[in-house]
N, C-alpha and C positions, 0 to 999 in steps of 0.2 A: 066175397061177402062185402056188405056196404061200410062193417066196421074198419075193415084189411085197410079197402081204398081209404078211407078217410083219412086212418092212422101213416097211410105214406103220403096221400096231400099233404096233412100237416108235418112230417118230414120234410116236402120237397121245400115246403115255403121256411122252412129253421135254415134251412142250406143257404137260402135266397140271401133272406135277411141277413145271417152269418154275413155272406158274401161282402154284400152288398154294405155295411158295417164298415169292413176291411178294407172296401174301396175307399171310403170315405176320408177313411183314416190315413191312406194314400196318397191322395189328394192334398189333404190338410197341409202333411209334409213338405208335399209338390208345391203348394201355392206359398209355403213359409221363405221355402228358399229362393224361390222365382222372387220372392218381395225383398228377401235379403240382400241376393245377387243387385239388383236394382239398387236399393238403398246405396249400397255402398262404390256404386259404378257412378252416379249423380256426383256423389259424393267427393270423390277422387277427381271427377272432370270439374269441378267447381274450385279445386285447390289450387292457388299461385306455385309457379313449378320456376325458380329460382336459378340462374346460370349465372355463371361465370370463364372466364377466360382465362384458360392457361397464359404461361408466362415462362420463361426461360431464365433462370437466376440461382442464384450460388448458395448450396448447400453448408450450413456452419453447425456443428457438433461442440455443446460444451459439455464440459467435465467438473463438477466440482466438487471437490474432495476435502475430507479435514482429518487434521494427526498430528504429529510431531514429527516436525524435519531437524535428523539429527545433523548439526552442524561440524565440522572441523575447526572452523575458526568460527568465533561471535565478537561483534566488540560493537561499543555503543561511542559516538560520536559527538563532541561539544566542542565548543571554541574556549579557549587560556583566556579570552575576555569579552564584555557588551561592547558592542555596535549595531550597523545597519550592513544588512548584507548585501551587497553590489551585485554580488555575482554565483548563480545556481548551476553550475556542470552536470547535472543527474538528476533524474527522478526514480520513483520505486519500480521497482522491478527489473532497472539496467543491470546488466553484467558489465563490471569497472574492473579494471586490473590494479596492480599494488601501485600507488604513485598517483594516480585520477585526482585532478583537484574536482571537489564535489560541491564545494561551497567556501565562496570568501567574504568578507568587511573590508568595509572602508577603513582602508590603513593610513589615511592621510595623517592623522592627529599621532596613531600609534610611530611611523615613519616620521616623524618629526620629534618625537622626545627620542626613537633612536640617536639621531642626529646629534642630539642636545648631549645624550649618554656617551658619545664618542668622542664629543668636544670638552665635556669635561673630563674626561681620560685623558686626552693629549695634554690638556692643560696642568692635571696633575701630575705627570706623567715630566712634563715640564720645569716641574717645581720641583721635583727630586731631582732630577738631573742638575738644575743649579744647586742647591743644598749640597750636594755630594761635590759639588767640584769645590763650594765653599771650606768643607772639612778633608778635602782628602788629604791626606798627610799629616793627619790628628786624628789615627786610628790611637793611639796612644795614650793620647792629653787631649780628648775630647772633652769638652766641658761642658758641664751639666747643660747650659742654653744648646748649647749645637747636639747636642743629644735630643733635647727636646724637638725640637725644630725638626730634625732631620726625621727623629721617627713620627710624630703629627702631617710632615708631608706624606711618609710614607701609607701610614693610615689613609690618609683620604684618595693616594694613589688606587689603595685596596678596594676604597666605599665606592670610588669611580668606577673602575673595573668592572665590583656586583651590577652597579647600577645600569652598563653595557649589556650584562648577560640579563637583566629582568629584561630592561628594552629589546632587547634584540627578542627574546622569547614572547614576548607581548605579542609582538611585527609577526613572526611567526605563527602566533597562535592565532591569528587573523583568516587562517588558513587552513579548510579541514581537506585532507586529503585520503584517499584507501588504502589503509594498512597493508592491506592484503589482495590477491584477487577473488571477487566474491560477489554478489549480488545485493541489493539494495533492497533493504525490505522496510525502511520506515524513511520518512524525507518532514522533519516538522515544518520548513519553511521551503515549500517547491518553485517560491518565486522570491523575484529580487526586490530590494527596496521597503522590504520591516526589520525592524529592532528584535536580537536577542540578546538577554542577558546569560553573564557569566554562568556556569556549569547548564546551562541547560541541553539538553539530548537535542541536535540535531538532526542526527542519520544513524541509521542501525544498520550494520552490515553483516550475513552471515557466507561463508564458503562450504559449501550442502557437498564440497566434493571428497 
């Protein structure tokens, strides 16, 4: 009947169109990626492509760490008095054994009132020796002047003496040396030829063993 056919015509062409819809849709897809792929191929061939050249060279590894290093021995470091320091034996971070001169002054000036310190020793040193030969045999009947006399030389034999051991220690302190063996971990003056004064810290030494 004429209605039968009509109503599968119109079927066959819903099929069509459906179809034909879905291709399109297909397509769309097809031509998004084809533009994309493109894009981004242009895109990439257009970019500066950067090189460089290996090189053959030495691998260095640091570590830096922080805490407390507990020490066996610490001790802090000054000069017995002001000058100019001549002469730097160390810097931080050396391992110094006991005895290491570390740092010295000019002991010219200190080395010459030793001098002076020793010469008035002798000289007093001198003048007891006459006084006593003057009374010896007047242990007895010393008389108040030979008493005086004798003991005023000996006084100042005495003020001589101290006066040797300040110089002499002065000369010495001129001189910082390592108490101990140990490591250097502070240096205020790591070169020669400036001024410190009395107690100042020089060098800090710790023995971490």
């Amino acid at each position: 009947s004429k209605t039968l056919k009509k109503r599968f015509i119109i079927s066959i062409m819903d099929k069509v169109r459906n179809l034909l819809a879905k291709k399109w849709k297909l397509i769309i897809v097809i031509l998004l990626v084809v533009a994309g792929g493109l894009f981004f191929y242009f895109k990439n061939k257009n970019a500066v492509i950067k090189t460089t050249t290996i090189q053959k060279g030495n691998l260095k590894e640091e570590m830096i760490l922080s805490g407390e290093v507990t020490a066996t021995n610490y001790a802090k470091l000054s000069f017995e008095t002001s000058g100019k320091i001549i002469f730097v034996g160390a810097k931080e971070g050396d391992r110094v054994i006991k005895g290491k001169l570390i740092s010295k002054l000019d002991s010219t000036v200190l080395n010459s009132n030793y001098q002076i310190a020793m010469a008035g020793l002798r000289a007093a040193e001198a003048t007891v020796e006459n006084i006593h030969d003057q009374v010896k045999g007047n242990d007895s009947d010393e008389s108040f002047v030979q008493k005086d006399t004798r003991t005023t030389a000996e006084v100042s034999k005495d003020k001589a003496y101290e006066a040797v051991i300040v110089a002499k220690r002065n000369l010495d302190g001129a001189n910082l040396y390592a108490p101990f063996n140990g490591i250097i971990t502070y240096l205020n003056h790591p070169f020669a030829g400036v001024y410190t004064s009395l107690g100042a810290i020089e060098a800090e030494i710790i023995d971490p063993a």
